[in-house]
N, C-alpha and C positions, 0 to 999 in steps of 0.2 A: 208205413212200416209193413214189412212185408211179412206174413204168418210164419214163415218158416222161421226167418232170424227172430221173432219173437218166442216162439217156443224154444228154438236154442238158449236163448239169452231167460228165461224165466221158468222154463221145465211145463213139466204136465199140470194142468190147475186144479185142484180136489173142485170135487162137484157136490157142494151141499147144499141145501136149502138156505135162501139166505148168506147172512154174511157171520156165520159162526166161526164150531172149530175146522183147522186147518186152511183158514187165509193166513195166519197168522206165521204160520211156517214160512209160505211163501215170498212174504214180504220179508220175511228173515233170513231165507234162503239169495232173495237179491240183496242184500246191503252185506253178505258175507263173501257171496261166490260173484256177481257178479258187480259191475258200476254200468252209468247211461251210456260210456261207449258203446255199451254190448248190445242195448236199444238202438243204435242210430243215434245216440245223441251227443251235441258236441258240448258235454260236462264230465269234469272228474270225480265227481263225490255225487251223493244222492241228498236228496232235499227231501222237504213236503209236498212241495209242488209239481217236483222232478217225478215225485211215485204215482203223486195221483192221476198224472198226464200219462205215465207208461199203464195203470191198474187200467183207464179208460180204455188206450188204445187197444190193448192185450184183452181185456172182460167185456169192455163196456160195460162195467159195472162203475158209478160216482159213488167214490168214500170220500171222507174229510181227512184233514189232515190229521185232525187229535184220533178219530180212528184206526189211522197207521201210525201214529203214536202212541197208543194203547197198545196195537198189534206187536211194534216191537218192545216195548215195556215187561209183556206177558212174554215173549221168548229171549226176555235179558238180553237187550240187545242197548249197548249207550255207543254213543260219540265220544272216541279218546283219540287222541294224538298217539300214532305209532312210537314204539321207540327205539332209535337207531341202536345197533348191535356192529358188533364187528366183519365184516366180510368174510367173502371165503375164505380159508386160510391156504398159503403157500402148498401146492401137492410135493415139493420139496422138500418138507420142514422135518417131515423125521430122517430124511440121509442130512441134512444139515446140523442137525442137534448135536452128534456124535462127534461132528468134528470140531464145534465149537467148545463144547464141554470142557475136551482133554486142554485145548488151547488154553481157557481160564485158566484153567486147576494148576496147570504148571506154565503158568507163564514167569519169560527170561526178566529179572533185575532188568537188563534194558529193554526191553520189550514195552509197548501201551496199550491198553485194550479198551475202545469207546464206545457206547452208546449211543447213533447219533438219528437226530430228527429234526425237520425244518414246522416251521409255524407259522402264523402273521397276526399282528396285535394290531388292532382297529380303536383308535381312540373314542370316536364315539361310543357312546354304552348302550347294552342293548336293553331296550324299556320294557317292562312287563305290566301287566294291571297291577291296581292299586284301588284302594278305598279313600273316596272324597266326595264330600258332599256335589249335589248338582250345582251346576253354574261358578262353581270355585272351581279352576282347571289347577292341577299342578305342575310345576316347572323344574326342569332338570338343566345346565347349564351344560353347554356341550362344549367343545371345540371347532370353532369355524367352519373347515374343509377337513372330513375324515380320508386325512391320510394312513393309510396303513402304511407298518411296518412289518418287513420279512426278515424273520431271526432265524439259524440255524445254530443248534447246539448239540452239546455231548457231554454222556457223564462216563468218566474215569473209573472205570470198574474195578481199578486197584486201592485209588484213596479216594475216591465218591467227590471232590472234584468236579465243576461245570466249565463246559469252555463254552460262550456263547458268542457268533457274530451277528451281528446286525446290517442286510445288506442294505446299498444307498435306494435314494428315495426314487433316483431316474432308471434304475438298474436293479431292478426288483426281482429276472429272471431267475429258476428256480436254477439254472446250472452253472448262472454268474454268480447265486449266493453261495453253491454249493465249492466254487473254487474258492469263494474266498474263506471260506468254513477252511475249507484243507488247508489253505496258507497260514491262518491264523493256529492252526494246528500243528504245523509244522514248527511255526517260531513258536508257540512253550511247551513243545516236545522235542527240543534240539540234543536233547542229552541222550535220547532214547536208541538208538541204532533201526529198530521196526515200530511201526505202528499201526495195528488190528483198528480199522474202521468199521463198528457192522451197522447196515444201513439197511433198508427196506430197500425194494426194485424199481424203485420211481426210474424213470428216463432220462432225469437230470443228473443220477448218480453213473449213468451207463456211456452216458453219451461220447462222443465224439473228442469234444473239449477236454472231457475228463480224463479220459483213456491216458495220455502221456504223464 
C-alpha cells in the first residue's frame, strides 16, 4: 500500500504517546468517511480484522480488535442497516403539479382519472430471525419453485376503485404487462369518452409499443 493513497484514505494521524486520546476519532473517521476500497482492499464494509490489517499497514502500530471496539463504542459509532428513502425527485414536478391539480378538481362526468403502478408478488416469504432454542431448527413451509408474479394496478381517483392485472407467468415484461394494464382498462372504462393515466417515467410506460 502505497503512503500517499493511505493518508488520502485515513487523513493525518494525531501523534500522541501511546495509544490514547485521538486514535479513537480516527478509527471513527474511517467507518464514517471512508470503506477498504479506499485502502486498496477488495471489501465493502469494514470488520475487525479489516481495521486492524489497515491500523498496521498505515501505524504499524498492533491493536486488538475489542480495542477498536472500545474506540468506536467511545465515538458512538454502532452497525445499522441503512434505510432506504425515496430517490431524487422529478426536476419536473412543480411545472407538473399545476396542471394536474386543475385536471382532478374539475374533472368531466365522463372523464377517468387513475393512479397507476406495477409490482411483483414472490410467493416465497421472506424469513427473518427468530428465537429458538439450540439444535431445534424451525420450519416454515414454502411453495416449491418461487414463481413471481407481475401485477399492474390503479386506483380510481373519483370513486377509490382498484383495477388490477396480473401479467402471464411466460410474459412477465414490464411493457407487455403495462399493455395489458391499458386493455384491461379500457374494457371497464368503456363508458368514459377520456381517460387521465398518471404514471411514473419507467420506459415501459414511454416505449415504443405503447406509443399507438
Amino acid at each position: 500500500m502505497e503512503a500517499e493513497g493511505r493518508e488520502a484514505a485515513v487523513g493525518t494521524p494525531p501523534t500522541p504517546s501511546g495509544l490514547g486520546s485521538g486514535w479513537s476519532e480516527v478509527v471513527a473517521a474511517w467507518g464514517v468517511q471512508s470503506s477498504p476500497r479506499d485502502c486498496s482492499l477488495l471489501r465493502r464494509r469494514w470488520s475487525g480484522q479489516v481495521m486492524r490489517l489497515v491500523w498496521w499497514k498505515t501505524y504499524e502500530v498492533r491493536v486488538s480488535q475489542e480495542t477498536l471496539r472500545r474506540w468506536l463504542q467511545k465515538e458512538q459509532l454502532v452497525g445499522r442497516r441503512p434505510c432506504p428513502v425515496v430517490g431524487p425527485s422529478d426536476p419536473q414536478t412543480e411545472a407538473k403539479l399545476p396542471a394536474l391539480r386543475p385536471l382532478l378538481a374539475s374533472l368531466a362526468e365522463k372523464e377517468l382519472a387513475v393512479c397507476q403502478e406495477e409490482g411483483e408478488v414472490h410467493p416465497h416469504p421472506k424469513l427473518g430471525a427468530m428465537g429458538r432454542r439450540r439444535g431445534q431448527p424451525a420450519n416454515v413451509v414454502t411453495p416449491g419453485t418461487n414463481e413471481k408474479r407481475s401485477l399492474a394496478g390503479s386506483w380510481n381517483w373519483r370513486t377509490g376503485a382498484w383495477i388490477v392485472t396480473q401479467g402471464l407467468p411466460k410474459a412477465g415484461r414490464p411493457t407487455a404487462l403495462f399493455l395489458r394494464y391499458l386493455e384491461d382498462l379500457g374494457w371497464q372504462g368503456l363508458h368514459y369518452h377520456t381517460s387521465h393515466v398518471i404514471c411514473d417515467k419507467a420506459r415501459s410506460h414511454k416505449s415504443q409499443a405503447v406509443q399507438p
